[in-house]
VOFI-912164 format. One record per residue (C-alpha): x, y, z; residue number from 1. Coordinates in nm, 3 decimals. Layout:
VOFI-912164
xx=X | yy=Y | zz=Z | palo=NUM
...
end
This chain:
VOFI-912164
xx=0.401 | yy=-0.903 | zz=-2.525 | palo=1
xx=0.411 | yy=-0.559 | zz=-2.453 | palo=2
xx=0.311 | yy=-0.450 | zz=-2.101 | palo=3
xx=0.271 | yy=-0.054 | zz=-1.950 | palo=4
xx=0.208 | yy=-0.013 | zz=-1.600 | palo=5
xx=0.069 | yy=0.327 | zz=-1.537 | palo=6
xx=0.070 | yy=0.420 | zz=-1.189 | palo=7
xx=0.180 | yy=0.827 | zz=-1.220 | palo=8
xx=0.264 | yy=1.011 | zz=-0.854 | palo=9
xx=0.173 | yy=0.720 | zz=-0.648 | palo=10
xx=0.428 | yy=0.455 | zz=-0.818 | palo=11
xx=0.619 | yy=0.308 | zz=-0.588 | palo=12
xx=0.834 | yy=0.020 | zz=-0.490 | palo=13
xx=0.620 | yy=-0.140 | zz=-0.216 | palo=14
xx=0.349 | yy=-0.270 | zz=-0.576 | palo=15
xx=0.610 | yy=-0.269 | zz=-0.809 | palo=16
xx=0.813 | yy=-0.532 | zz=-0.693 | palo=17
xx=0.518 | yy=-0.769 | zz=-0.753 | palo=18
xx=0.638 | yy=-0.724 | zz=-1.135 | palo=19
xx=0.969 | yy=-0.760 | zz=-1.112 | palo=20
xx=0.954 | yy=-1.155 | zz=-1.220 | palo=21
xx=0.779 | yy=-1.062 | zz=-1.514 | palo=22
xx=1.066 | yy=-0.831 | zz=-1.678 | palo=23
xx=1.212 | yy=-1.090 | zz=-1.832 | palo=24
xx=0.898 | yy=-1.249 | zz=-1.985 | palo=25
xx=0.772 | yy=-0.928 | zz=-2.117 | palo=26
xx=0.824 | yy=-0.603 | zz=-2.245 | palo=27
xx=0.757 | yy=-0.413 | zz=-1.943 | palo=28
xx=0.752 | yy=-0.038 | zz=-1.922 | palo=29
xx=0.648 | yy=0.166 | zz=-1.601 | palo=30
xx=0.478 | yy=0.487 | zz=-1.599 | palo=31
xx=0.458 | yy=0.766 | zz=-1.339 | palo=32
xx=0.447 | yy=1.157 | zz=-1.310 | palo=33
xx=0.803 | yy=1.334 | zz=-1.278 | palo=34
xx=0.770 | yy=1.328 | zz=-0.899 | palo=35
xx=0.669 | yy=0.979 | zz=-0.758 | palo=36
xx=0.642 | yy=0.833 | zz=-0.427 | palo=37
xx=0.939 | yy=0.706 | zz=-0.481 | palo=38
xx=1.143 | yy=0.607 | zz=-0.843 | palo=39
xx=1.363 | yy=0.351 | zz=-0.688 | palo=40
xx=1.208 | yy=0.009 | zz=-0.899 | palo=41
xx=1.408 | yy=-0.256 | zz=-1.043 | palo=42
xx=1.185 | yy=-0.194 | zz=-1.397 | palo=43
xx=1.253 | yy=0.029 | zz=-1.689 | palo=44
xx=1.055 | yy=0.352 | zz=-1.584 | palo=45
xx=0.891 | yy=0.650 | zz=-1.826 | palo=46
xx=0.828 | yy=0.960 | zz=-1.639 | palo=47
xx=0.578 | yy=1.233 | zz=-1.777 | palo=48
xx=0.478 | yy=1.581 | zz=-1.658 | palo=49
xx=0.114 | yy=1.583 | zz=-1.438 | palo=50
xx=-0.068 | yy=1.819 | zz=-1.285 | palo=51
xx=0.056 | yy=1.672 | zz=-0.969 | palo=52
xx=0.424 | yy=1.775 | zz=-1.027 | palo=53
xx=0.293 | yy=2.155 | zz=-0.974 | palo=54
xx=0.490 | yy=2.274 | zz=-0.652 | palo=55
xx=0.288 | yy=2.264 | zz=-0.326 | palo=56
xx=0.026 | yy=2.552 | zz=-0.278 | palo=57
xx=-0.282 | yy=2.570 | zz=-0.034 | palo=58
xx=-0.559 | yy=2.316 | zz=-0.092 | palo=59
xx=-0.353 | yy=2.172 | zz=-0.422 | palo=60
xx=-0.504 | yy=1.851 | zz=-0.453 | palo=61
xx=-0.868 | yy=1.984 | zz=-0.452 | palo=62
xx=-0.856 | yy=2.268 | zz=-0.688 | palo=63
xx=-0.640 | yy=2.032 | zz=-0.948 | palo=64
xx=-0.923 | yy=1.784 | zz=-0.879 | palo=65
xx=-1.165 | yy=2.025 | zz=-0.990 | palo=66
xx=-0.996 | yy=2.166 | zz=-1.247 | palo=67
xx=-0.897 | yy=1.802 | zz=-1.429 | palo=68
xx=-1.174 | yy=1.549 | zz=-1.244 | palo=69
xx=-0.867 | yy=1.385 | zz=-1.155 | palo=70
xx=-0.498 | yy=1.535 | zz=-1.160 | palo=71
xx=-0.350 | yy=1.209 | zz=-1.229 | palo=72
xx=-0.326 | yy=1.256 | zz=-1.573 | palo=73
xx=0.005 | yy=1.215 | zz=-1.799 | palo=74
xx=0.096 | yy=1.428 | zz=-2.080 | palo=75
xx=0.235 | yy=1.255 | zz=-2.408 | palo=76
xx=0.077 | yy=0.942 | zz=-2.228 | palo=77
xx=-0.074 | yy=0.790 | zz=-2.564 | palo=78
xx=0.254 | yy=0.807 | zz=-2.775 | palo=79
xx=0.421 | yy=0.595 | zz=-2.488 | palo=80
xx=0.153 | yy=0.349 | zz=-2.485 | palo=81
xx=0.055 | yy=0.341 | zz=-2.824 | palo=82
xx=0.094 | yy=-0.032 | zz=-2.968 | palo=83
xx=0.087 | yy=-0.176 | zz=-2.594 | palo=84
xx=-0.105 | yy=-0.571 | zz=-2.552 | palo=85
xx=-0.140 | yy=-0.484 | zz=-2.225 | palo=86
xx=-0.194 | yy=-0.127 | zz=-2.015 | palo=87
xx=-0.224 | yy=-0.170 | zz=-1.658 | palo=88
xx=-0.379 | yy=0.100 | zz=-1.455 | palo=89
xx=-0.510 | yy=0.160 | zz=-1.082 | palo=90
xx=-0.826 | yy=0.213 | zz=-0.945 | palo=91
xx=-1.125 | yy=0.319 | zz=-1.165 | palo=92
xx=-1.142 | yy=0.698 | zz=-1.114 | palo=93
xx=-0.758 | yy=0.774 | zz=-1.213 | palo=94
xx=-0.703 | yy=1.067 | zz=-1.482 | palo=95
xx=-0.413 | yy=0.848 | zz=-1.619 | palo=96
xx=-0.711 | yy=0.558 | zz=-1.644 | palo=97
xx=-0.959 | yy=0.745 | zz=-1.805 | palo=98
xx=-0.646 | yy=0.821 | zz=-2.044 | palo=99
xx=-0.606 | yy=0.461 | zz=-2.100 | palo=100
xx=-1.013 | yy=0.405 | zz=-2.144 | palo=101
xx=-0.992 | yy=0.661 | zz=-2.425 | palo=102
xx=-0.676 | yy=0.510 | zz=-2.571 | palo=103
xx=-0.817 | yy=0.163 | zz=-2.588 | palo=104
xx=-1.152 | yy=0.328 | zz=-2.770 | palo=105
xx=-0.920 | yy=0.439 | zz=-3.029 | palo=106
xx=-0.753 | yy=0.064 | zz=-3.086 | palo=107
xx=-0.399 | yy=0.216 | zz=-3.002 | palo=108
xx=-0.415 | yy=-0.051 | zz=-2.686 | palo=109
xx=-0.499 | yy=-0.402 | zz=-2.678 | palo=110
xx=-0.606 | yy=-0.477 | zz=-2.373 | palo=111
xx=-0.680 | yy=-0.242 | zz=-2.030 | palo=112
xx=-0.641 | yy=-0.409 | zz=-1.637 | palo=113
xx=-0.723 | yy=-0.213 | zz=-1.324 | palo=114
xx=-0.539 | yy=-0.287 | zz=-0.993 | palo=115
xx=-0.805 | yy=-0.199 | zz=-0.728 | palo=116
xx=-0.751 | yy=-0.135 | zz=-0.349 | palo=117
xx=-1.074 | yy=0.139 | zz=-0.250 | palo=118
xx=-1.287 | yy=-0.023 | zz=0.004 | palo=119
xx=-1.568 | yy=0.267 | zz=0.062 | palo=120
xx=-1.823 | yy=0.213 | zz=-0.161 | palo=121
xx=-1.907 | yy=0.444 | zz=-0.404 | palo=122
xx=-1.596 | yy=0.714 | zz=-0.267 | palo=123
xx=-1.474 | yy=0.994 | zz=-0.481 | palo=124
xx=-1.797 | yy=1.087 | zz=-0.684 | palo=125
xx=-1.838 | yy=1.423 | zz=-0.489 | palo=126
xx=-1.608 | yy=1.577 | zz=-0.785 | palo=127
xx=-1.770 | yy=1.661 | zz=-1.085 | palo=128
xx=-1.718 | yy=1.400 | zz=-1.351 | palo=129
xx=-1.591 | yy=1.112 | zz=-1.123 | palo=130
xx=-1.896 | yy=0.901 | zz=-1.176 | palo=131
xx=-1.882 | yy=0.919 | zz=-1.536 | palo=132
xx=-1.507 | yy=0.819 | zz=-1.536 | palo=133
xx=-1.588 | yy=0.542 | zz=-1.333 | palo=134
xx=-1.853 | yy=0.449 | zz=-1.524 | palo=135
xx=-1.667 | yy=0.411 | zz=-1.846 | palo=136
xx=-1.414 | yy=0.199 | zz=-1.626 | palo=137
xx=-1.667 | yy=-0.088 | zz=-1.549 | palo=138
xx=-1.713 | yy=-0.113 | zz=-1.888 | palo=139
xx=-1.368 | yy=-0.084 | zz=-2.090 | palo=140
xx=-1.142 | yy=-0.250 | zz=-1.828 | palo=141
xx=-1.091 | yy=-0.636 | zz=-1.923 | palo=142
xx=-0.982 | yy=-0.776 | zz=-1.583 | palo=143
xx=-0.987 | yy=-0.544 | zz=-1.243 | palo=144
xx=-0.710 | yy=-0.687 | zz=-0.966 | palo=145
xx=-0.876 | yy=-0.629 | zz=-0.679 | palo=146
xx=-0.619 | yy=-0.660 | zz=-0.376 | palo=147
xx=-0.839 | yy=-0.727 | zz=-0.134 | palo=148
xx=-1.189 | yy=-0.954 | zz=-0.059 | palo=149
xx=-1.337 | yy=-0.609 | zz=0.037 | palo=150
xx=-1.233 | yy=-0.446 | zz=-0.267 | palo=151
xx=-1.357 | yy=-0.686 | zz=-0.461 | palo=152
xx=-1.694 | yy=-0.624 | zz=-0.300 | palo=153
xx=-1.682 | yy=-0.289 | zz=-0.361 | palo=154
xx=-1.613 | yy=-0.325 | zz=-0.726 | palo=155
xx=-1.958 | yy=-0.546 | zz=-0.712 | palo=156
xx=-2.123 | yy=-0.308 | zz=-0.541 | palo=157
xx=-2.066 | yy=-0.052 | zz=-0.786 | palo=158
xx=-2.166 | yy=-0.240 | zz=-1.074 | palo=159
xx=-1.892 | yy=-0.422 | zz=-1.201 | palo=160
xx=-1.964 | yy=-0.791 | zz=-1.340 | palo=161
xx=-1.817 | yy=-1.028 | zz=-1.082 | palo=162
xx=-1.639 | yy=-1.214 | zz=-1.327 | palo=163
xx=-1.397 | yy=-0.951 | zz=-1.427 | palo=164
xx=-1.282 | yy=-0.957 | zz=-1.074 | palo=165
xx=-0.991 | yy=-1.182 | zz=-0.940 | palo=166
xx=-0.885 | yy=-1.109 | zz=-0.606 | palo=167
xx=-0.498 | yy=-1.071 | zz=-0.578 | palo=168
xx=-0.301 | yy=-1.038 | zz=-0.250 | palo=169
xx=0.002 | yy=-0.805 | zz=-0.357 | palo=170
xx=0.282 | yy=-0.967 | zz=-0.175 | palo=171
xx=0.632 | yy=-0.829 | zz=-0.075 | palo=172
xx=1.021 | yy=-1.019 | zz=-0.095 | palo=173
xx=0.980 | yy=-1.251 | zz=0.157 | palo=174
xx=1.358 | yy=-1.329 | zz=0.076 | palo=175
xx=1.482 | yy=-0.965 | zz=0.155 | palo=176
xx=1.207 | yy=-0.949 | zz=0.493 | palo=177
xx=1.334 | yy=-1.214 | zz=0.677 | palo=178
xx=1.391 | yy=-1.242 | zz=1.047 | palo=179
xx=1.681 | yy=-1.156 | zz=1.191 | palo=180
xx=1.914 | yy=-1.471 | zz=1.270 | palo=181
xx=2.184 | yy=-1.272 | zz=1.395 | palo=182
xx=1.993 | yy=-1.067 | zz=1.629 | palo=183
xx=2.183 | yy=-1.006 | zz=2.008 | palo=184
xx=1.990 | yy=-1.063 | zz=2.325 | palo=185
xx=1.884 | yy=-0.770 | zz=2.495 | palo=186
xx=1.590 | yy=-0.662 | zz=2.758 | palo=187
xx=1.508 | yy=-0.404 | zz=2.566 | palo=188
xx=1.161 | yy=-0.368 | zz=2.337 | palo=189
xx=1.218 | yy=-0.186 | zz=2.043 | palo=190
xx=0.804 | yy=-0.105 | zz=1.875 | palo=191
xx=0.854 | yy=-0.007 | zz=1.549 | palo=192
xx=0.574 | yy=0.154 | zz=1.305 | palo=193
xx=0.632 | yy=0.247 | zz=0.957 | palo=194
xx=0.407 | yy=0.470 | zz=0.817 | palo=195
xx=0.280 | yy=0.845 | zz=0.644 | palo=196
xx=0.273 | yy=1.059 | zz=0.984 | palo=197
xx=-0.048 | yy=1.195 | zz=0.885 | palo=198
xx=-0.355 | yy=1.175 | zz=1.173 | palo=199
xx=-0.517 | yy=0.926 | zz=0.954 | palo=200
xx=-0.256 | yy=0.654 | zz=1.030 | palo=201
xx=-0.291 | yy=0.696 | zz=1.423 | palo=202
xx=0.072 | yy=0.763 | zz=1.521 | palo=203
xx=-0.017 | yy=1.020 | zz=1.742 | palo=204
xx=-0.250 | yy=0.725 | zz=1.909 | palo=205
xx=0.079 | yy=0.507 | zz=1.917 | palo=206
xx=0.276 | yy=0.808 | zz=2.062 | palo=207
xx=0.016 | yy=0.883 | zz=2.387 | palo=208
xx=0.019 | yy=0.481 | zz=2.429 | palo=209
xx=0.383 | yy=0.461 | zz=2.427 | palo=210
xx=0.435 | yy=0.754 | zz=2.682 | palo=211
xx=0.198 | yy=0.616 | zz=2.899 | palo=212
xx=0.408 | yy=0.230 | zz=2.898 | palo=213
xx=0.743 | yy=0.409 | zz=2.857 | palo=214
xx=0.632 | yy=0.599 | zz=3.268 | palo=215
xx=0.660 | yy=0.269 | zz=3.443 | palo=216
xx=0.901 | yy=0.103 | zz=3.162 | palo=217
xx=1.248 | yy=0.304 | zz=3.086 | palo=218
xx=1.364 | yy=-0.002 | zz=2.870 | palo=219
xx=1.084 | yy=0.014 | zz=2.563 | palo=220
xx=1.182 | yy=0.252 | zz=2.273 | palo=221
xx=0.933 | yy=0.326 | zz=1.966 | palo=222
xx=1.049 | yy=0.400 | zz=1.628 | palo=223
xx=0.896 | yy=0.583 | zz=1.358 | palo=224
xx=0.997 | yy=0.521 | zz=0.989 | palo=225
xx=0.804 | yy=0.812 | zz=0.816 | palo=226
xx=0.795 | yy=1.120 | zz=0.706 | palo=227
xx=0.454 | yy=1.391 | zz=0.691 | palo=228
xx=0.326 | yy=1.654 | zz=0.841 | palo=229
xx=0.308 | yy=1.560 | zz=1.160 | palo=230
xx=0.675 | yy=1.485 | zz=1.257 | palo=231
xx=0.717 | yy=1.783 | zz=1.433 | palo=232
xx=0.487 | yy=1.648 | zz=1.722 | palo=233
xx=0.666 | yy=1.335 | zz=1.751 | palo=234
xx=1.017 | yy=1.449 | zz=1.793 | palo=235
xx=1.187 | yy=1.539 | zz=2.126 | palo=236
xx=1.055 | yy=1.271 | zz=2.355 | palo=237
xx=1.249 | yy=1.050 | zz=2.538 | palo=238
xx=1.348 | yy=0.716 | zz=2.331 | palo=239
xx=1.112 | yy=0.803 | zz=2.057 | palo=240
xx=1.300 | yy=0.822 | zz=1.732 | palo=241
xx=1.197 | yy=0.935 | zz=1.380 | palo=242
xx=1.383 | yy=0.845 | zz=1.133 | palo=243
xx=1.307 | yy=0.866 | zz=0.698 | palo=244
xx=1.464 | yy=0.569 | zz=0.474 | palo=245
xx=1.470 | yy=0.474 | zz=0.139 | palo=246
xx=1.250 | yy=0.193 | zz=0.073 | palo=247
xx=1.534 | yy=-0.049 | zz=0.021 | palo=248
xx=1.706 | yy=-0.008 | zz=0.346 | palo=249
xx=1.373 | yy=0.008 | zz=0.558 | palo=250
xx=1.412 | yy=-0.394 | zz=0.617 | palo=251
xx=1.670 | yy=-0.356 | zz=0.827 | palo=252
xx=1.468 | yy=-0.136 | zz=1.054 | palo=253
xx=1.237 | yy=-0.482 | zz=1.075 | palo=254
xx=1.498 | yy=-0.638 | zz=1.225 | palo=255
xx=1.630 | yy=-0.489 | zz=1.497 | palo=256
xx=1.251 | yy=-0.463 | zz=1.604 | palo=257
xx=1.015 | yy=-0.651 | zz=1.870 | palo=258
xx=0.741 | yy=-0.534 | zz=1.782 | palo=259
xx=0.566 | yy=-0.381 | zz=1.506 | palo=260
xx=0.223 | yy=-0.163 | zz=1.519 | palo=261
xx=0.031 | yy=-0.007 | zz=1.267 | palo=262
xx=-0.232 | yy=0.227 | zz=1.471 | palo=263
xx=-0.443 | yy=0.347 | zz=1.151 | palo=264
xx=-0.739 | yy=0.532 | zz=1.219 | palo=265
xx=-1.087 | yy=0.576 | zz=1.000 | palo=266
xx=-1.264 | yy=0.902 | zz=0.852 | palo=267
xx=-1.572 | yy=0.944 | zz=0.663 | palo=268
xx=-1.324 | yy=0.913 | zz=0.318 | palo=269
xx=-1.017 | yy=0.706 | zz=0.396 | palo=270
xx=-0.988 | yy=0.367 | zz=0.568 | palo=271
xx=-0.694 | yy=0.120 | zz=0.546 | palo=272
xx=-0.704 | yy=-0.016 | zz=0.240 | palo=273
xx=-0.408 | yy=-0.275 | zz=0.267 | palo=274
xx=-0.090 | yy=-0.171 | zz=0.497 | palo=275
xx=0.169 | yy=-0.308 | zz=0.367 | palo=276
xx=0.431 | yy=-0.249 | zz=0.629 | palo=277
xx=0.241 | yy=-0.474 | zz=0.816 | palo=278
xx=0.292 | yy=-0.758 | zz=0.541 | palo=279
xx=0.671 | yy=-0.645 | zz=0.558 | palo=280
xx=0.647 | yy=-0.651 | zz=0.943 | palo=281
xx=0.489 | yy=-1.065 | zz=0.892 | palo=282
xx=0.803 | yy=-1.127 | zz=0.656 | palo=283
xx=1.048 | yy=-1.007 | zz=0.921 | palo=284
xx=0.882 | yy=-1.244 | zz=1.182 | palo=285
xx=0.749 | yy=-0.958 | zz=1.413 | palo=286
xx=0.433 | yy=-0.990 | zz=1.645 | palo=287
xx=0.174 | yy=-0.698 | zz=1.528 | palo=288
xx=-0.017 | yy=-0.465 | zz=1.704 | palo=289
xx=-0.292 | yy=-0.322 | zz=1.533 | palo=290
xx=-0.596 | yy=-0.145 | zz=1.470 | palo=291
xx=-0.934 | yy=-0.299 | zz=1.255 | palo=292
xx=-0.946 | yy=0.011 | zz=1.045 | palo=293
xx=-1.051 | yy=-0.092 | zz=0.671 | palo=294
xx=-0.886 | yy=-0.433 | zz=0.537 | palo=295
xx=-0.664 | yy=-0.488 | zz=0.829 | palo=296
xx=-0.839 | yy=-0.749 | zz=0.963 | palo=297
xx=-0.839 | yy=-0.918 | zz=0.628 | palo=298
xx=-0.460 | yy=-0.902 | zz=0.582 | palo=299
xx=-0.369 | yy=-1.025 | zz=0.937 | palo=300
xx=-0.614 | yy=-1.302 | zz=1.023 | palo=301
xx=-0.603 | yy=-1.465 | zz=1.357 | palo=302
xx=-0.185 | yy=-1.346 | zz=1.385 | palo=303
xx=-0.190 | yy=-0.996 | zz=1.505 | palo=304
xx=-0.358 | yy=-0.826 | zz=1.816 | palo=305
xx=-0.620 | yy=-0.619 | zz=1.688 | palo=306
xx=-0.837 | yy=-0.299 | zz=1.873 | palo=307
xx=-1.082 | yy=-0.043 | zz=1.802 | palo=308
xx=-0.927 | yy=0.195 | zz=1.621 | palo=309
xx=-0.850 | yy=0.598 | zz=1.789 | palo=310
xx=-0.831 | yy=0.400 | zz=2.082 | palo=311
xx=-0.488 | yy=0.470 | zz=2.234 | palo=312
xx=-0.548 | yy=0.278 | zz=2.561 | palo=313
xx=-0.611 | yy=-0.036 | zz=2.338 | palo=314
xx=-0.319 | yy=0.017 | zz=2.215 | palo=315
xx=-0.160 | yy=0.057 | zz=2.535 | palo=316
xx=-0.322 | yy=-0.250 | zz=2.630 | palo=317
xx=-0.205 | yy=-0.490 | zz=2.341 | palo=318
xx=0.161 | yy=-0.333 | zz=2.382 | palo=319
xx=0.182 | yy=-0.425 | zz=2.719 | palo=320
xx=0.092 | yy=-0.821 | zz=2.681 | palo=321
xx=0.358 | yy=-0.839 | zz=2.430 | palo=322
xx=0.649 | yy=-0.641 | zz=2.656 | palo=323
xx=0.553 | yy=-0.844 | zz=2.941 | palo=324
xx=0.514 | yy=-1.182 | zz=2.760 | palo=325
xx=0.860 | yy=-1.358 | zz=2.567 | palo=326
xx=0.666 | yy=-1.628 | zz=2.468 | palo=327
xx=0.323 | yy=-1.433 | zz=2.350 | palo=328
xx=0.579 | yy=-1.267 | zz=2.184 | palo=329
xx=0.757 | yy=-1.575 | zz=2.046 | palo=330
xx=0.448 | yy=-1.763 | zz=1.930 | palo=331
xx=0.297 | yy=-1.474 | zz=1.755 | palo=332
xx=0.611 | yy=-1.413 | zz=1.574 | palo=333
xx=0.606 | yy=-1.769 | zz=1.417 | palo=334
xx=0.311 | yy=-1.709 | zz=1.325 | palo=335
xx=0.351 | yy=-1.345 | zz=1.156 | palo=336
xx=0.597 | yy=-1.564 | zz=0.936 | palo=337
xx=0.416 | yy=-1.835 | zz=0.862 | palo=338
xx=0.135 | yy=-1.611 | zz=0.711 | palo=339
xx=0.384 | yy=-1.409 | zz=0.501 | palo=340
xx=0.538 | yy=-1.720 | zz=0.342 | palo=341
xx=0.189 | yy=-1.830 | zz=0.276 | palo=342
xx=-0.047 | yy=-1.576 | zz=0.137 | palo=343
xx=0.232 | yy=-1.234 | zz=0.061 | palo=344
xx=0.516 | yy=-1.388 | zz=-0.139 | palo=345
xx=0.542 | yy=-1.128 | zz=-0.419 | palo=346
xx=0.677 | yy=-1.423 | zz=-0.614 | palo=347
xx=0.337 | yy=-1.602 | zz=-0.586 | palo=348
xx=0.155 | yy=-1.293 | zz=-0.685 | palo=349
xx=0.355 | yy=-1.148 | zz=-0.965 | palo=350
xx=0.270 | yy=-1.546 | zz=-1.102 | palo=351
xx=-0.111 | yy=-1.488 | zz=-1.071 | palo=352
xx=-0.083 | yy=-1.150 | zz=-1.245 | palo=353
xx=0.097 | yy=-1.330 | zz=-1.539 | palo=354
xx=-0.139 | yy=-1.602 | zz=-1.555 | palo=355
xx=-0.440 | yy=-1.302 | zz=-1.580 | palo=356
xx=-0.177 | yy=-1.140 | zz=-1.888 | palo=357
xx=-0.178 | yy=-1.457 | zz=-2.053 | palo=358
xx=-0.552 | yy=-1.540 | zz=-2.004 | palo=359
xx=-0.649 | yy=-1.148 | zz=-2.110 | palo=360
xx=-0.371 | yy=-1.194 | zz=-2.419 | palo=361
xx=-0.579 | yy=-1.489 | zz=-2.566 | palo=362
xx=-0.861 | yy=-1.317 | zz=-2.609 | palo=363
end
């Protein structure tokens, strides 16, 4: 069976390695612009020119919105999917998924799936022609993956039949985020957040906390693995370190952590849709600070200390009963584990996405 998984500029290692015990069941080809998140996947990998490869210029994204309804689109996309059983896409609104819509009208595709993760109803229909894309979506995708409970209601909300929804938690390598066994003792805290330093992700909300702890506490240090626009206002404080990693040496970073937070904020247009450093943060057994911004709630449960989030003094607040308690510390940690083994094995999940292949195959 023949399998393409579009996912143009955003693909990325973090979803792709849900796949990668599929490769050698199917005939699995990835898809992405020239200039992905990142290119570093253990799948064969097709890159075409988009719109989104243009070079950075002044209010990019919007204008190449405009211009295409969606800039994700892929040129010479149909001659690399041609023939395909199966093409799976992402979200409903996608250029590259419209594409894919079109192709399957045609009968050069089989069979079309949609990975979902938006959890604002009815987002991205201010651009002309969004709607209608999305429209044609509910009705020529065979099976959405929606990655989340709240995504799925979203999708419901929307319009989509219920039944073409199967909620999927994308999972990471449990075997490769592990805890540390090896790890020395020490009396220092190391917090660690990975994440986009962009507002929306609350680091400078982490960063005022931190400062505030680090006055009466010389011995905590807080790490940033990130890069973005706001790095500049991070650097140059004492024991507050930025660094940038490929994703395949970022679980090391887990390890020599205590604690991990993920301070993501909330606009009007983005929420949290997933966080997956904090499912990588579970693997590596750390306790999690966090914020209830979108579906974090949903992916941590009861194991993570949660606050309002833009709230820096929660933050401060949750921070400090971890530094100041070895066994809160301890306990939650167990527990971070536990949850990953459970419910984010990317082993588990890339078997429910075959077993939706085989189902959508038979049809």
């Amino acid at each position: 069976m023949k399998i393409s998984i579009i996912r143009g500029a955003f693909l990325n290692p973090f979803e792709l390695q849900n796949y990668y015990h599929l490769k050698d069941k199917y005939v699995i080809t990835c898809i992405s612009s020239k200039h992905p998140i990142s290119s570093d996947i253990d799948l064969p990998l097709v890159k075409l020119w988009s719109p989104t490869d243009l070079p950075n210029f002044p209010f990019k994204n919007q204008i190449l919105n405009r211009l295409f309804v969606d800039a994700q689109k892929l040129g010479n996309l149909n001659h690399v999917i041609n023939g395909s059983d199966i093409v799976h896409v992402a979200e409903t609104y996608y250029g590259y998924t419209h594409q894919a819509i079109m192709a399957k009208r045609r009968g050069l595709v089989r069979h079309l799936v949609s990975t979902v993760w938006e959890i604002i109803p009815f987002n991205n229909e201010s651009i002309k022609g969004r709607k209608e894309y999305k429209k044609l979506a509910y009705e020529n995708i065979d099976r959405f993956i929606a990655v989340t409970e709240k995504a799925k209601e979203v999708l419901v909300k929307e319009g989509v039949n219920p039944e073409k929804i199967i909620v999927v938690n994308m999972g990471i390598d449990i075997n490769k985020f592990k805890p540390n066994s090896n790890i020395k003792e020490t009396n220092d805290i190391n917090i660690l957040c990975v994440a986009r330093l962009v507002p929306e992700k609350g680091v400078i909300d982490l960063m005022e906390a931190f400062l505030e702890i680090s006055k009466k506490n010389p011995k905590v240090k807080l790490t940033f693995i990130g890069s973005g626009p706001l790095k500049k206002e991070l650097i140059g404080y004492k024991n507050i370190f930025v660094k940038s990693l490929p994703y395949r040496n970022i679980y090391k970073e887990y390890q020599k952590a205590s604690i991990f937070c993920l301070p993501s904020r909330e606009t009007k247009t983005w929420v949290e849709q997933y966080g997956v450093s904090i499912l990588e943060a579970m693997a590596s057994g750390l306790p999690i600070v966090t914020t209830n911004s979108g579906a974090i709630p949903e992916v941590c449960g009861d194991i993570a200390l949660i606050s309002h989030h833009s709230n820096p003094k929660a933050l401060k607040t949750n921070l400090e009963k971890l530094i100041y308690n070895e066994n809160l510390r301890y306990q939650m940690s167990q527990a971070s584990r536990k949850r990953a083994v459970e419910k984010f094995d990317s082993h588990k999940t890339g078997k429910q996405i075959e077993k939706i292949y085989e189902e959508i195959a038979c049809r």
